[in-house]
Structure formats: structure tokens, C-alpha cells
C-alpha positions as CSV (number, residue, x, y, z in Angstrom):
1,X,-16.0,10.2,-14.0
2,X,-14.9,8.4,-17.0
3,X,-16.7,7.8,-20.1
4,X,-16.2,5.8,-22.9
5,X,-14.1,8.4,-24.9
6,X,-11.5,8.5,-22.8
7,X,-10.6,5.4,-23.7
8,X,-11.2,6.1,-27.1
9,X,-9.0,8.9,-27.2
10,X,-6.2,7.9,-24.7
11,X,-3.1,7.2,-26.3
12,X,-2.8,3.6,-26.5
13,X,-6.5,2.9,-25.7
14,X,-7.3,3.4,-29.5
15,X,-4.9,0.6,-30.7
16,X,-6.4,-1.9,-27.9
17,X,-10.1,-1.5,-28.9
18,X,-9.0,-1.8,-32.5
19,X,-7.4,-5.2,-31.6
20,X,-10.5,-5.9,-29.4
21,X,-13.0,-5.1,-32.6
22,X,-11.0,-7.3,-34.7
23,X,-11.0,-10.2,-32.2
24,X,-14.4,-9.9,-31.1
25,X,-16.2,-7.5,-33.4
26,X,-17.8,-4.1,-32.6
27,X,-20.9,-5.1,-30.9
28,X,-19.3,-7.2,-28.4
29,X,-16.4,-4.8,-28.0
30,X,-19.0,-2.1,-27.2
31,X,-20.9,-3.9,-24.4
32,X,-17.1,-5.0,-22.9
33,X,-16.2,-1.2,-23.2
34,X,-19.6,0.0,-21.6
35,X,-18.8,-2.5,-18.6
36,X,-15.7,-1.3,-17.9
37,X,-16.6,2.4,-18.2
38,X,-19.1,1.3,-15.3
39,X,-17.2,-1.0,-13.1
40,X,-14.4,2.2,-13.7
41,X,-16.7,4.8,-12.2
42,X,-17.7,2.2,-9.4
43,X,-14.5,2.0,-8.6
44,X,-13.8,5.6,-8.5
45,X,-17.3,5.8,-7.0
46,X,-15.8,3.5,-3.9
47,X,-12.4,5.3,-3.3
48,X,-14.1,9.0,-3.8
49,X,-12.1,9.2,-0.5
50,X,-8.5,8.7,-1.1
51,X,-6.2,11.7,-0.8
52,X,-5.9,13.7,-3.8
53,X,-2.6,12.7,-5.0
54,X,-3.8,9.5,-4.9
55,X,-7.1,9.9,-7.0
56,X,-4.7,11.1,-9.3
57,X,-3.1,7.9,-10.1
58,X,-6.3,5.6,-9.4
59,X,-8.9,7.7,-11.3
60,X,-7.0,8.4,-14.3
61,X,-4.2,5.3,-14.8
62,X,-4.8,2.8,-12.0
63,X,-8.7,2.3,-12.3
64,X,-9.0,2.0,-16.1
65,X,-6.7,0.0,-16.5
66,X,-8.1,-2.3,-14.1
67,X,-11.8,-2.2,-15.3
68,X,-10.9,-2.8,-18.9
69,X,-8.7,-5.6,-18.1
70,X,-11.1,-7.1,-15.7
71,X,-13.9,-7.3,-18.7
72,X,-11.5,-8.5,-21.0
73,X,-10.5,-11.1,-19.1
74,X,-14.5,-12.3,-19.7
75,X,-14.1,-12.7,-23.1
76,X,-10.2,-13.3,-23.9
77,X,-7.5,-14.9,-21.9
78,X,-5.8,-13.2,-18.6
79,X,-2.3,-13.5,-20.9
80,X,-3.7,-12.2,-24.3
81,X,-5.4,-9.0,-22.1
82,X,-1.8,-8.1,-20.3
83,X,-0.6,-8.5,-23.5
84,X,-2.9,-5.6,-25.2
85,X,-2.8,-3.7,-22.0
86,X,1.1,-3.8,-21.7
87,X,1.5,-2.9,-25.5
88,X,-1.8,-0.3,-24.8
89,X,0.8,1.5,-22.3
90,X,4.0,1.2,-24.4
91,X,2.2,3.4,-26.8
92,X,0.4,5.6,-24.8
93,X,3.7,6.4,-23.4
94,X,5.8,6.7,-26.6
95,X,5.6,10.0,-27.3
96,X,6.6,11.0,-23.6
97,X,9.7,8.8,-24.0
98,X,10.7,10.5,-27.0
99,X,10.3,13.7,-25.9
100,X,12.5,12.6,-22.9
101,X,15.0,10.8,-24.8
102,X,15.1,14.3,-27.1
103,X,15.5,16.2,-24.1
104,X,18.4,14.1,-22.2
105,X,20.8,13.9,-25.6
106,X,21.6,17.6,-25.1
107,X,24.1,18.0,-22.9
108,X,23.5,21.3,-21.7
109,X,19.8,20.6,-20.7
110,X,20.2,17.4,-19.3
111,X,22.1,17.9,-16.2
112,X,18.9,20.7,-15.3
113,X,16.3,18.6,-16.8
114,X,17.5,15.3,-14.0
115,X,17.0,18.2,-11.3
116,X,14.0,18.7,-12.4
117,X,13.1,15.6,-12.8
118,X,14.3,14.2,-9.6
119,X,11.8,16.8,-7.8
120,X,9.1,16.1,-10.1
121,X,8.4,12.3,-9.7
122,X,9.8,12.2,-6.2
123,X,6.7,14.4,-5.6
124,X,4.0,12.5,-8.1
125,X,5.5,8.9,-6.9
126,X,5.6,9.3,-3.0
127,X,3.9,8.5,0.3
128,X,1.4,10.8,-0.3
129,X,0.6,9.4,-3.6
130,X,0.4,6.1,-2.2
131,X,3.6,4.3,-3.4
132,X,6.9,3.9,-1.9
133,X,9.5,5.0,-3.6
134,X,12.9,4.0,-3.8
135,X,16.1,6.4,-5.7
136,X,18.4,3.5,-6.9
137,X,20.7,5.8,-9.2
138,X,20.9,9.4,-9.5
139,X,23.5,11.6,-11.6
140,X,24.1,13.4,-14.6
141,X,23.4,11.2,-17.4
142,X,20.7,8.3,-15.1
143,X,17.9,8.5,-13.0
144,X,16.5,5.0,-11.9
145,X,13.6,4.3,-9.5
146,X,11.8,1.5,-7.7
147,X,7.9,2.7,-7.6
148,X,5.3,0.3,-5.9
């Protein structure tokens, strides 16, 4: 179930309503978050079956995502709402990447952390989860993927 403060507190989230108030004011930006919050939990509400590792992924990224851009999309255009949503996730994900960027610059962590790694996403990012995943580069210093 999501509710209107987590997108209020999600990282990322906070700089898109911002943008939304200033664009469309408060009011409006309340009724478009209210609507997404319930076309969310619809959605959640219709795909309560999916495998776990799967709700995962749709209930907290995948679904919110969605709702909130589908609103948008009622009162801004489809480009200007993948615009706030891409930048949304750039920042929501910032402090991950530097973390991980921290992480991978010592060389004696880095060739354990890419083991790690490697287990780690292959796991969140496979069949099970719903996506197919392809390894494109693997070694010491690079890990690329291919998620759909």
C-alpha cells in the first residue's frame, strides 16, 4: 500500500512535486498526487498475485512510477513528465552511485565488492524477478548488464 508520503519522502520524489507545485501550484499538485497514490494501490491491488520477487520491483519502483507519470501526463506533456521522472530517478539514485563509485576506487575492496555484486543483482534482476538478464562484461574493475 502506498500513500502519499512515500513519494514525499522517496529520494527524488521530493524534487519532482516541488517542480510539479511550481508548475501547477499546490492544490492541483495535491489532487494529481492523490490520483496517483490511488491508481498506484489499484495497480498493486490488481497484481496482488505476482511472485514475490516481483512485487518487489512493481510495488515499490515499477508501479509508482507508472501512476505518477500516468497523472502527469493529464496535466503536462508526455516529454516534460519523462523529463521530471528521469531526473526524479537520477537523484533518488545518487547517493547509491556514490557510495558505489566510493566503494570501487579502492583496490582492495573492489575485486570482492564485483563478487558480491555479481551475486547480488543476478539474484534481484532474474527470471524470477520478472526480467531477463543479460551479463555483457564481467571483471575486476566493470560489471555491465542488459536488464529488461
Amino acid at each position: 500500500m502506498v500513500t502519499k508520503r512515500y513519494y514525499e519522502k522517496l529520494g527524488g520524489f521530493s524534487y519532482l512535486l516541488s517542480e510539479l507545485r511550481k508548475k501547477l501550484g499546490r492544490g492541483q499538485t495535491d489532487v494529481l498526487l492523490n490520483d496517483a497514490v490511488s491508481l498506484c494501490n489499484e495497480l498493486c491491488g490488481k497484481y496482488k498475485d505476482l511472485p514475490k520477487k516481483e512485487k518487489i520491483h512493481t510495488e515499490r519502483m515499477i508501479f509508482p512510477r507508472a501512476a505518477i507519470y500516468l497523472r502527469m501526463i493529464q496535466y503536462i506533456s508526455r516529454e516534460e513528465a519523462i523529463g521530471l521522472i528521469e531526473e526524479s530517478v537520477r537523484i533518488g539514485v545518487e547517493p547509491d552511485r556514490k557510495r558505489l563509485n566510493a566503494v570501487t576506487k579502492l583496490p582492495f575492496i573492489r575485486p570482492l565488492f564485483f563478487k558480491i555484486f555479481h551475486k547480488m543483482i543476478g539474484t534481484m534482476f532474474n527470471g524470477d524477478a520478472g526480467f531477463k538478464f543479460k551479463e555483457i562484461e564481467s571483471d575486476s574493475r566493470h560489471y555491465r548488464v542488459d536488464v529488461l
